[in-house]
C-alpha positions as YAML, in Angstrom:
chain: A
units: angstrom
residues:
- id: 1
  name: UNK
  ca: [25.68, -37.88, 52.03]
- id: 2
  name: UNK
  ca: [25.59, -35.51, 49.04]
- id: 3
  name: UNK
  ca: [26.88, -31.78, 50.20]
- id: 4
  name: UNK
  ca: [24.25, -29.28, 48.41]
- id: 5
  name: UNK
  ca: [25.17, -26.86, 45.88]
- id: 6
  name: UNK
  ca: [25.34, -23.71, 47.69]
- id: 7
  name: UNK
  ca: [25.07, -21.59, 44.09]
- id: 8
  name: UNK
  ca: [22.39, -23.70, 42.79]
- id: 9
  name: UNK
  ca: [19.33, -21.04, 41.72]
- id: 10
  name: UNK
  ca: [16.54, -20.99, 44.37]
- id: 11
  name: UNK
  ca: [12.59, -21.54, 43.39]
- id: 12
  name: UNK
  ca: [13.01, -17.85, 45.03]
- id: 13
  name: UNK
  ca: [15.69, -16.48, 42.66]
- id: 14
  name: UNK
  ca: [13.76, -17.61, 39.46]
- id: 15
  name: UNK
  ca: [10.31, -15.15, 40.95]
- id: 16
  name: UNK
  ca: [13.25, -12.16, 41.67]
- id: 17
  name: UNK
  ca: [14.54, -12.36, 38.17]
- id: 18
  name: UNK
  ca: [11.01, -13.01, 37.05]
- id: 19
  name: UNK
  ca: [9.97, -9.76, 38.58]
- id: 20
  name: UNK
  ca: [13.11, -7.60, 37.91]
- id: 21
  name: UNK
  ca: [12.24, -8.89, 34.15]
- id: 22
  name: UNK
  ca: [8.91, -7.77, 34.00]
- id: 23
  name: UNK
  ca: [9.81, -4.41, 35.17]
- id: 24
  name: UNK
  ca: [11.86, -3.84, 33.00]
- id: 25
  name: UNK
  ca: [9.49, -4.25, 30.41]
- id: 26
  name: UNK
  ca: [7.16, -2.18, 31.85]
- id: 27
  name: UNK
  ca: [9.40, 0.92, 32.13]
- id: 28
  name: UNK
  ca: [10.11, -0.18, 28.15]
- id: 29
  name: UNK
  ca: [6.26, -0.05, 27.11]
- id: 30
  name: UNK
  ca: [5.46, 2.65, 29.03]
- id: 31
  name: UNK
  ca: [8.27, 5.11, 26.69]
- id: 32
  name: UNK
  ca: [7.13, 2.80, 24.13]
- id: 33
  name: UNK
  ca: [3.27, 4.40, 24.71]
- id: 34
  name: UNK
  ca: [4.70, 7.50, 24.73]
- id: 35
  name: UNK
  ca: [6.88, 7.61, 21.87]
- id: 36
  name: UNK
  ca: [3.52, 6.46, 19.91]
- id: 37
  name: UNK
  ca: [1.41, 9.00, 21.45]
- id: 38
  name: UNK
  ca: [4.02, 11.58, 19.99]
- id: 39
  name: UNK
  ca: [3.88, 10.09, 16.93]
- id: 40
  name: UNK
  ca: [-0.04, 9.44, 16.08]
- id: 41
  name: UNK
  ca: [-0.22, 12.81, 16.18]
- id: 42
  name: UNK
  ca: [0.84, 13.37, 12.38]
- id: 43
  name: UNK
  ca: [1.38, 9.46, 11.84]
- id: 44
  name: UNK
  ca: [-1.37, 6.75, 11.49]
- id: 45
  name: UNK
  ca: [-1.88, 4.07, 14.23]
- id: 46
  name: UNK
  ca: [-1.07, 1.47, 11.61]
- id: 47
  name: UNK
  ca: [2.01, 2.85, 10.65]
- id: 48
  name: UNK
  ca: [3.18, 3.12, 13.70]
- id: 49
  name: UNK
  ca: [2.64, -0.26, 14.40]
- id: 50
  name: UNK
  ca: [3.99, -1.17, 11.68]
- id: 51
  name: UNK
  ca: [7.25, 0.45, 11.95]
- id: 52
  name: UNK
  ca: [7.35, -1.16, 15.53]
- id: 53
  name: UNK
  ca: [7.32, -4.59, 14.57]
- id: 54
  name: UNK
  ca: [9.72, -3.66, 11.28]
- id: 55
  name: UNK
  ca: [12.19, -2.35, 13.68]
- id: 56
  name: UNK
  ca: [12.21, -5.11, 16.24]
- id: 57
  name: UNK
  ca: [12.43, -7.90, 13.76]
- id: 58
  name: UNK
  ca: [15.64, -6.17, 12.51]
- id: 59
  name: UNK
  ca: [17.12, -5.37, 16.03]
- id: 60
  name: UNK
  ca: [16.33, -9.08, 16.87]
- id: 61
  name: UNK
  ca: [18.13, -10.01, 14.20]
- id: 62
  name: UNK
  ca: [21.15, -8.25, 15.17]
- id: 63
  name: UNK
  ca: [21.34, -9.11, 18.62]
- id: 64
  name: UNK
  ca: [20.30, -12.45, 18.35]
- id: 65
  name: UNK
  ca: [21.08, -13.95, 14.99]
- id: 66
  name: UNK
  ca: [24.87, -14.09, 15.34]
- id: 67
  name: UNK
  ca: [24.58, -16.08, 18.73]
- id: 68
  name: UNK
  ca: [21.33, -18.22, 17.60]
- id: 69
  name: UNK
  ca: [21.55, -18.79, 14.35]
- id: 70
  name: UNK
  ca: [18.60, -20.49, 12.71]
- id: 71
  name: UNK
  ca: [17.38, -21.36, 15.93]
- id: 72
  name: UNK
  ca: [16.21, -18.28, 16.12]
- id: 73
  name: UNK
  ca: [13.52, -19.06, 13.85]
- id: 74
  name: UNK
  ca: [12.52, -22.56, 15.31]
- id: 75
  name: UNK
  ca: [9.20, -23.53, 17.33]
- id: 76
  name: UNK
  ca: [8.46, -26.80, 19.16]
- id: 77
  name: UNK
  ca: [5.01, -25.06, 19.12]
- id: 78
  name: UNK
  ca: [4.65, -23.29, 15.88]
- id: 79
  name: UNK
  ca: [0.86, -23.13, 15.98]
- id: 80
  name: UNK
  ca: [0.89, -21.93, 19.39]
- id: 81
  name: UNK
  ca: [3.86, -19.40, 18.61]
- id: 82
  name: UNK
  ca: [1.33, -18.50, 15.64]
- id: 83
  name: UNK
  ca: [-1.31, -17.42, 18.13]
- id: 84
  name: UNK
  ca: [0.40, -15.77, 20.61]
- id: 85
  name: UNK
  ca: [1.89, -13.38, 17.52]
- id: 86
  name: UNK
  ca: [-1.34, -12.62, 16.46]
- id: 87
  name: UNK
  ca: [-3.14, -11.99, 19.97]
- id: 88
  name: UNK
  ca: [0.33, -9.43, 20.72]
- id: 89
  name: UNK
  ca: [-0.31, -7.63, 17.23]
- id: 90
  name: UNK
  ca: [-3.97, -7.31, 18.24]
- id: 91
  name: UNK
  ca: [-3.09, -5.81, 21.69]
- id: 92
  name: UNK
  ca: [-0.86, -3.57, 20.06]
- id: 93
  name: UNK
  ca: [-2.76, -2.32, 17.32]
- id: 94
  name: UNK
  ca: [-6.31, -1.79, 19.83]
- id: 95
  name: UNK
  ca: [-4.01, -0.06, 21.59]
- id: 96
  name: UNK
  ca: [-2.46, 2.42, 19.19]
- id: 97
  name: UNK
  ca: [-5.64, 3.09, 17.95]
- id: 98
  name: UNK
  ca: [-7.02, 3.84, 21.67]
- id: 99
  name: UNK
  ca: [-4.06, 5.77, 22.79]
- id: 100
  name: UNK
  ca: [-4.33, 8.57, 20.21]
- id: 101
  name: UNK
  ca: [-7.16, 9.87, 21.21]
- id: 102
  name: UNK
  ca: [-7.12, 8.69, 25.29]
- id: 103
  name: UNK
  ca: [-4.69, 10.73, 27.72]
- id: 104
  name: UNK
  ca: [-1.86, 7.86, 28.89]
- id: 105
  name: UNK
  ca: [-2.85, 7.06, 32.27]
- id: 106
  name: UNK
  ca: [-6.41, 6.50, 31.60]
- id: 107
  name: UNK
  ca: [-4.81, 3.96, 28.91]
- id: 108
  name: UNK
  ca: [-2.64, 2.75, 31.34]
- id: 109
  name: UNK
  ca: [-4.99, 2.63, 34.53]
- id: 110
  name: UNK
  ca: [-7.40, 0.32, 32.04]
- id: 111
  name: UNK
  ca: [-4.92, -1.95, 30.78]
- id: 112
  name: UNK
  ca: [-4.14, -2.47, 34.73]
- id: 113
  name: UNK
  ca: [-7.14, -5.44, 34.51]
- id: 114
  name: UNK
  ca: [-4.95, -7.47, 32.53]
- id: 115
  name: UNK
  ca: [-3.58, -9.58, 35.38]
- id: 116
  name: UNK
  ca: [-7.37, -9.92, 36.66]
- id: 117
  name: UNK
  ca: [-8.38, -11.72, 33.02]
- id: 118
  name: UNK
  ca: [-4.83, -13.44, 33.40]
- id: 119
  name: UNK
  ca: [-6.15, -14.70, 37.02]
- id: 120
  name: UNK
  ca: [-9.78, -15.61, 36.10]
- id: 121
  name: UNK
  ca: [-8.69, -17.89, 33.09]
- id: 122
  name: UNK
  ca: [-5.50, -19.41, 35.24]
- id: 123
  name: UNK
  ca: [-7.82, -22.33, 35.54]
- id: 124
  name: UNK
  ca: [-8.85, -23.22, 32.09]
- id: 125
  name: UNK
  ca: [-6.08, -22.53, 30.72]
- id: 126
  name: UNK
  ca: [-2.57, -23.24, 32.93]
- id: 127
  name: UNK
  ca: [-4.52, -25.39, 35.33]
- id: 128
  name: UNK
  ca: [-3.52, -22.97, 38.42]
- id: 129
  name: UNK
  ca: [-6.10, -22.99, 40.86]
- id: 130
  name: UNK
  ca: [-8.71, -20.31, 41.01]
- id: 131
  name: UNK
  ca: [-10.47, -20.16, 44.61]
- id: 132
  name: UNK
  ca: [-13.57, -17.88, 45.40]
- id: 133
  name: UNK
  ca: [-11.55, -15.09, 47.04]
- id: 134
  name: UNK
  ca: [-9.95, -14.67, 43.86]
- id: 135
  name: UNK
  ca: [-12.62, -14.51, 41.98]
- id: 136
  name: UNK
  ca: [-14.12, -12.30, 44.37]
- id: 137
  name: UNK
  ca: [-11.06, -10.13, 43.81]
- id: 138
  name: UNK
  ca: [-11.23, -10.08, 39.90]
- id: 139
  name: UNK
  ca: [-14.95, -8.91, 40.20]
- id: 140
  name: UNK
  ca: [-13.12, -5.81, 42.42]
- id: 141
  name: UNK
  ca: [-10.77, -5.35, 40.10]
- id: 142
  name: UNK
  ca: [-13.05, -5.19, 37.22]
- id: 143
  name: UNK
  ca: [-15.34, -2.78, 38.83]
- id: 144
  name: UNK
  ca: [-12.43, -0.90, 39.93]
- id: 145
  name: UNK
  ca: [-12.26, -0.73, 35.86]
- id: 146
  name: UNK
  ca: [-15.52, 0.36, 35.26]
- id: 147
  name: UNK
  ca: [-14.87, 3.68, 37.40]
- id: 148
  name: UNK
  ca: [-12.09, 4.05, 35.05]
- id: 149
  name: UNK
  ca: [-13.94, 3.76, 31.78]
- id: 150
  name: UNK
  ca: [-17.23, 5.48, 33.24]
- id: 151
  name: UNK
  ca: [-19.53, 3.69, 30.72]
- id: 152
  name: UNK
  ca: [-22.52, 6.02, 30.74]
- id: 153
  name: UNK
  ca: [-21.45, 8.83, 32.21]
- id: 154
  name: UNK
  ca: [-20.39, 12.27, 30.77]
- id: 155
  name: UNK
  ca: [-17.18, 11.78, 30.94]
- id: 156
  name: UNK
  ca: [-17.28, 8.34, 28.59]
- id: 157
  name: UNK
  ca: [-15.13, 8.28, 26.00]
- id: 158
  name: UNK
  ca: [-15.45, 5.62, 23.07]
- id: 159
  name: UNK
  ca: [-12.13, 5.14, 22.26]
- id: 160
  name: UNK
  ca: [-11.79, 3.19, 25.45]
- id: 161
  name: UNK
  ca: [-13.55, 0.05, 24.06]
- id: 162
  name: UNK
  ca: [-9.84, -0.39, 22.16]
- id: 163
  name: UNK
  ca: [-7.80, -0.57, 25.03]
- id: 164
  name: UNK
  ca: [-10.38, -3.14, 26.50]
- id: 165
  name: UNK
  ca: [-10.23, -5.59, 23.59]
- id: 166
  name: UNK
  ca: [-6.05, -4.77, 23.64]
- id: 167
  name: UNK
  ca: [-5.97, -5.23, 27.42]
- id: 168
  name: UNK
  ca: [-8.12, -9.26, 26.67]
- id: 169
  name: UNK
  ca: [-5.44, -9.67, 23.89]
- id: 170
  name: UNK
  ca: [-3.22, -8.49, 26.14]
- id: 171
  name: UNK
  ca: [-3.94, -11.34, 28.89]
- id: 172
  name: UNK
  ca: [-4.38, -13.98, 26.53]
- id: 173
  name: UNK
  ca: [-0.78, -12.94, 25.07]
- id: 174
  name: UNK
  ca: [0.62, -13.94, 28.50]
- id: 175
  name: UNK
  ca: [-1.20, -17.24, 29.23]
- id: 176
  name: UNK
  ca: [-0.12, -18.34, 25.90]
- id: 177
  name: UNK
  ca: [4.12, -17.25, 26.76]
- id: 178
  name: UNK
  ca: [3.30, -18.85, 30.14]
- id: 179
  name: UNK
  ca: [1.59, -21.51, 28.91]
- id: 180
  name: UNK
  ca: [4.60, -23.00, 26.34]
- id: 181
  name: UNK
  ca: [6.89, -20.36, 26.94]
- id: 182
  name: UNK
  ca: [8.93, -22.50, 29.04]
- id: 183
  name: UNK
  ca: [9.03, -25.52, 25.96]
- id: 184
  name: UNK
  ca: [10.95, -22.69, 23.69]
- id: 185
  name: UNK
  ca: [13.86, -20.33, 23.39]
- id: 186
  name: UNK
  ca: [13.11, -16.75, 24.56]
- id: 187
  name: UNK
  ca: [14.72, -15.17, 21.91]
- id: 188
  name: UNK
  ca: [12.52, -17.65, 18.95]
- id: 189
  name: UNK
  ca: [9.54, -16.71, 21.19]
- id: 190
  name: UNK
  ca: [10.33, -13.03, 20.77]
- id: 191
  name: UNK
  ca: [11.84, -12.93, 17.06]
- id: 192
  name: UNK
  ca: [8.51, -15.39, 15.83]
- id: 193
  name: UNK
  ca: [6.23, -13.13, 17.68]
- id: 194
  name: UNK
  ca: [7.76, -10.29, 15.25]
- id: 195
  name: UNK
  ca: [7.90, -11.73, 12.72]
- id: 196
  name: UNK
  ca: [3.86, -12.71, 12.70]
- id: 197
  name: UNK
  ca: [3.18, -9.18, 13.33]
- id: 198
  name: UNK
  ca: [4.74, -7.56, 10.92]
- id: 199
  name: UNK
  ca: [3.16, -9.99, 8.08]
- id: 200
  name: UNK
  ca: [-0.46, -8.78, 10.22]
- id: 201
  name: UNK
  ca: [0.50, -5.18, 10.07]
- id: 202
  name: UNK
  ca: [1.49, -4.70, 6.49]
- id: 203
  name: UNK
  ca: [-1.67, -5.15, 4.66]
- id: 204
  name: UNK
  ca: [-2.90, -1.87, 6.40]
- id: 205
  name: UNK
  ca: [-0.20, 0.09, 5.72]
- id: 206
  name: UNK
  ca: [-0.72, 1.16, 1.76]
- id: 207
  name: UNK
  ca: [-4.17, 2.88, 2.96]
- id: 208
  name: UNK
  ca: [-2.38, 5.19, 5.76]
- id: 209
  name: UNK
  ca: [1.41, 5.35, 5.33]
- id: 210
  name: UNK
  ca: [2.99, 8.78, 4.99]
- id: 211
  name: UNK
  ca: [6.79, 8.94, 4.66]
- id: 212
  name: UNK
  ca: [8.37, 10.61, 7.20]
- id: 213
  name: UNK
  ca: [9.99, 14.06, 6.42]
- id: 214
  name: UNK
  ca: [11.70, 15.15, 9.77]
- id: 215
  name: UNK
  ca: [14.75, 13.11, 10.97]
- id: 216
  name: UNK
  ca: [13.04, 13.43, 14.77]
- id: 217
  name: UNK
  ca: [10.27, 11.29, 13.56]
- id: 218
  name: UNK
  ca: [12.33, 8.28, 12.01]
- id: 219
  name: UNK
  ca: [14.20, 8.11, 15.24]
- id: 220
  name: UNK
  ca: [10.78, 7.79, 16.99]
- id: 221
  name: UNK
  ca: [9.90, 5.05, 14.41]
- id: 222
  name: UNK
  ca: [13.35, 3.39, 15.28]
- id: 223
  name: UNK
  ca: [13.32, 3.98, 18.90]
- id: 224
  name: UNK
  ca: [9.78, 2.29, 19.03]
- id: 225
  name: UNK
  ca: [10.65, -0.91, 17.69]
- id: 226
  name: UNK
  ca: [14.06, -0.90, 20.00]
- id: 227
  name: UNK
  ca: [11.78, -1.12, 22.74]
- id: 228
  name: UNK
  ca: [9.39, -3.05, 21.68]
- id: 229
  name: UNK
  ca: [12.10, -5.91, 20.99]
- id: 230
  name: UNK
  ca: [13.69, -5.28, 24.63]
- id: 231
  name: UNK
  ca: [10.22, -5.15, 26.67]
- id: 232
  name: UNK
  ca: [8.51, -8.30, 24.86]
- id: 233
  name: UNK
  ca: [11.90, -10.16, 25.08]
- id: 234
  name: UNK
  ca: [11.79, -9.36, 28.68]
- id: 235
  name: UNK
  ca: [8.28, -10.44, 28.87]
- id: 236
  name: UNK
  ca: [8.38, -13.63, 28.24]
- id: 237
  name: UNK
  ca: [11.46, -13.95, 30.25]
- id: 238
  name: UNK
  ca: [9.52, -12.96, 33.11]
- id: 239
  name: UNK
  ca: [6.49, -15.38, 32.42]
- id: 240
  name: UNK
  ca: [8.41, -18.46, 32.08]
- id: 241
  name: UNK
  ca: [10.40, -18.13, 35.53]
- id: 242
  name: UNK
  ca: [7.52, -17.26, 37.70]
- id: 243
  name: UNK
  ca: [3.85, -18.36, 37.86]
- id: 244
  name: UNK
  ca: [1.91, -15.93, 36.19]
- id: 245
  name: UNK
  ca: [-0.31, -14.51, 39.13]
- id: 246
  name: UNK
  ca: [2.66, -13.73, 41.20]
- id: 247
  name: UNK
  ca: [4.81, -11.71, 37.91]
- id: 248
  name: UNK
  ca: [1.36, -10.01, 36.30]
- id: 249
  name: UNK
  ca: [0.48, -7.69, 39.04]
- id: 250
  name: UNK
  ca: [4.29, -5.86, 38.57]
- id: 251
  name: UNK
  ca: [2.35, -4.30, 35.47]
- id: 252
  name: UNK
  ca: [0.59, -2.35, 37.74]
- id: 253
  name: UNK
  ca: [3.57, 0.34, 38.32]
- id: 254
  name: UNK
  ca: [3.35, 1.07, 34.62]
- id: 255
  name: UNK
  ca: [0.33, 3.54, 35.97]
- id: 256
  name: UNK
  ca: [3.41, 5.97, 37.34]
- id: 257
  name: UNK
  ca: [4.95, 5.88, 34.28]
- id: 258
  name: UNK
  ca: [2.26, 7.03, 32.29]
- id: 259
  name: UNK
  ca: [1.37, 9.36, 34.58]
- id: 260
  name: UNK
  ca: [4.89, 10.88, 34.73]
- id: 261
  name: UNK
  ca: [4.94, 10.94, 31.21]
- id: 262
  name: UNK
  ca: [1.92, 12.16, 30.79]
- id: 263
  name: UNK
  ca: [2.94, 15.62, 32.73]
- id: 264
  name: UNK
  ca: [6.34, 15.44, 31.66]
- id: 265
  name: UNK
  ca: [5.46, 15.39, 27.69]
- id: 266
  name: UNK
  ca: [1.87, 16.64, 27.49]
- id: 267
  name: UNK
  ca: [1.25, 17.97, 30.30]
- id: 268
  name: UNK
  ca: [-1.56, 16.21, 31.21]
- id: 269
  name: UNK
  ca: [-2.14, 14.41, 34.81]
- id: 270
  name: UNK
  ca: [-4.80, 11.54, 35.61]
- id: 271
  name: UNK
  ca: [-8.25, 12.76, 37.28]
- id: 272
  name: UNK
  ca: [-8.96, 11.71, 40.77]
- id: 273
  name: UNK
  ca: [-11.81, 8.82, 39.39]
- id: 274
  name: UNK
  ca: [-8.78, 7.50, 37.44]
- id: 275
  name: UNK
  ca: [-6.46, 7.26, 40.20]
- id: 276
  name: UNK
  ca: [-9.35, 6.29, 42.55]
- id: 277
  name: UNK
  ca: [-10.53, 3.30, 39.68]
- id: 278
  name: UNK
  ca: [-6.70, 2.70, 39.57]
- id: 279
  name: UNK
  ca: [-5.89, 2.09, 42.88]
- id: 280
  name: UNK
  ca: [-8.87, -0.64, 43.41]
- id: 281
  name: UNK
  ca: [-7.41, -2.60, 40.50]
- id: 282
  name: UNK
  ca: [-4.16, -2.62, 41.96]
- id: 283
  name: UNK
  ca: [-5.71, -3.13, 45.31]
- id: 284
  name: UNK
  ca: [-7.75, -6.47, 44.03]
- id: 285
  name: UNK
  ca: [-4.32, -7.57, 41.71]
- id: 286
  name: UNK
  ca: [-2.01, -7.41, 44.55]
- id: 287
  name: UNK
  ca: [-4.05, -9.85, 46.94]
- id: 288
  name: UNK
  ca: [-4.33, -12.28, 44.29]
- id: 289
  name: UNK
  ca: [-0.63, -11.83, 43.54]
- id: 290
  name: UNK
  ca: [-0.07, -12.43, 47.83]
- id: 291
  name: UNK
  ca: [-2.77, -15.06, 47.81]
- id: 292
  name: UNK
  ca: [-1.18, -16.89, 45.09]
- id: 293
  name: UNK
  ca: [2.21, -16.89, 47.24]
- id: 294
  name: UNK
  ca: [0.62, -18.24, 50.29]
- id: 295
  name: UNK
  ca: [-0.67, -21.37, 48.36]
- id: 296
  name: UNK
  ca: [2.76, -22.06, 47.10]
- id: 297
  name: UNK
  ca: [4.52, -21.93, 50.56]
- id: 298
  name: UNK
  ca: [2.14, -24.19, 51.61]
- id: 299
  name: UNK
  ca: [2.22, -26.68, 48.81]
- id: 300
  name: UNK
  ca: [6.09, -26.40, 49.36]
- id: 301
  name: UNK
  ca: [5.81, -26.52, 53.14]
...
């Protein structure tokens, strides 16, 4: 009889590291947000962008390049790769555009939903079960959302239809790393992603860039694009160890970071219908996430 490894990884270990992965993206983005909040005050939302995926693809290159070589820049699933550039450079750029005219929690608190759209489509797309209390839970969530965006009321603002199409793109970003992230190298995942959206990004810069003339605002630009590489590196890190109902609901604590930010920087703290709209998202995203992980200690008995 065979003695087991006692250092062998655990199904168990892979969802920690998943999680502690995913958090650390979050906290990432959410300085990330900031940083760009700063900056779209005097800077376009295209440039910014811009400069984001500019800087990553050259901090990628540094940190990965020497250890990968050309790897780096190969794709079992180029067309797929392809996609999931393009649907992270929409998110991004929605986003941007949103956030510089939206306080950062309500940004945040809206972008919460995109574990519910990751949830509703884990059928079609990943094949992961959906059952009706889930789905009865992504309708919560999603009207949890519309207390947040208050479509019709005075306090409606616009700008919030961005973040909605960023927060789909968003979703759809992380079905597709979930989907064949585990087929490919993290760090080709991450560097390809850059690399597709700084070729989408470019053709809008002539028509809004302005060079930067304080030294403050190209480390901004720089410190962007650091981030950016870390957090979407970490990303899909996260969703190719762990199922991705049980990782996506960790987005939720990037709500506290805005929020601290938000004081800490501008000064500006989330009203009680955005905490209140918040807190049923999270509510409806954390029994899918404990749903989800009841089905799999059954199926594993």
């Amino acid at each position: 009889m065979s003695t087991p490894n006692a250092t062998a990884p655990r199904p168990d270990d892979r969802i920690l590291q998943a999680i502690g992965f995913l958090l650390l993206a979050v906290s990432c983005f959410s300085v990330l947000n900031a940083i760009a909040k700063v900056l779209m005050a005097d800077y376009a939302a295209s440039q910014v962008v811009w400069a984001r995926y500019v800087v990553s693809f050259i901090f990628m290159l540094i940190v990965f390049l020497p250890r990968s070589g050309l790897r780096l820049f190969r794709a079992e699933r180029l067309g797929s790769q392809i996609v999931r550039g393009l649907l992270l450079f929409m998110s991004s750029f929605l986003y941007f555009r949103g956030l510089a005219q939206l306080p950062l929690p309500t940004a945040a608190s809206i972008s919460l939903t995109s574990p519910l759209i990751v949830a509703a489509f884990s059928l079609p797309f990943l094949g992961e079960a959906v059952g009706v209390k889930r789905w009865i839970a992504v309708a919560v969530g999603f009207a949890g959302a519309l207390v947040v965006i208050r479509p019709g009321m005075e306090g409606f603002d616009w700008h919030v239809l961005y973040i909605v199409g960023s927060t789909t793109c968003s979703a759809f970003y992380q079905l597709f790393t979930r989907k064949f992230g585990g087929r490919e190298r993290p760090d080709a995942s991450a560097t390809i992603a850059t690399i597709v959206g700084t070729a989408a990004a470019t053709p809008f810069l002539p028509f809004e860039f302005r060079i930067p003339t304080a030294g403050f605002d190209v480390a901004l630009f720089v410190a962007t694009g650091i981030l950016a590489g870390i957090g979407h590196y970490c990303l899909t890190i996260a969703f190719t160890r762990a199922p991705a109902a049980v990782v996506a609901p960790f987005n939720y604590s990037q709500l506290l970071g805005a929020a601290l930010l938000s004081y800490l920087i501008f000064g500006v703290l989330p009203d009680l219908w955005t905490w209140i709209g918040a807190g049923i998202i999270m509510a409806s995203g954390l029994y899918i996430a404990q749903n989800e992980r009841r089905q799999r200690l059954r199926a594993t008995g």
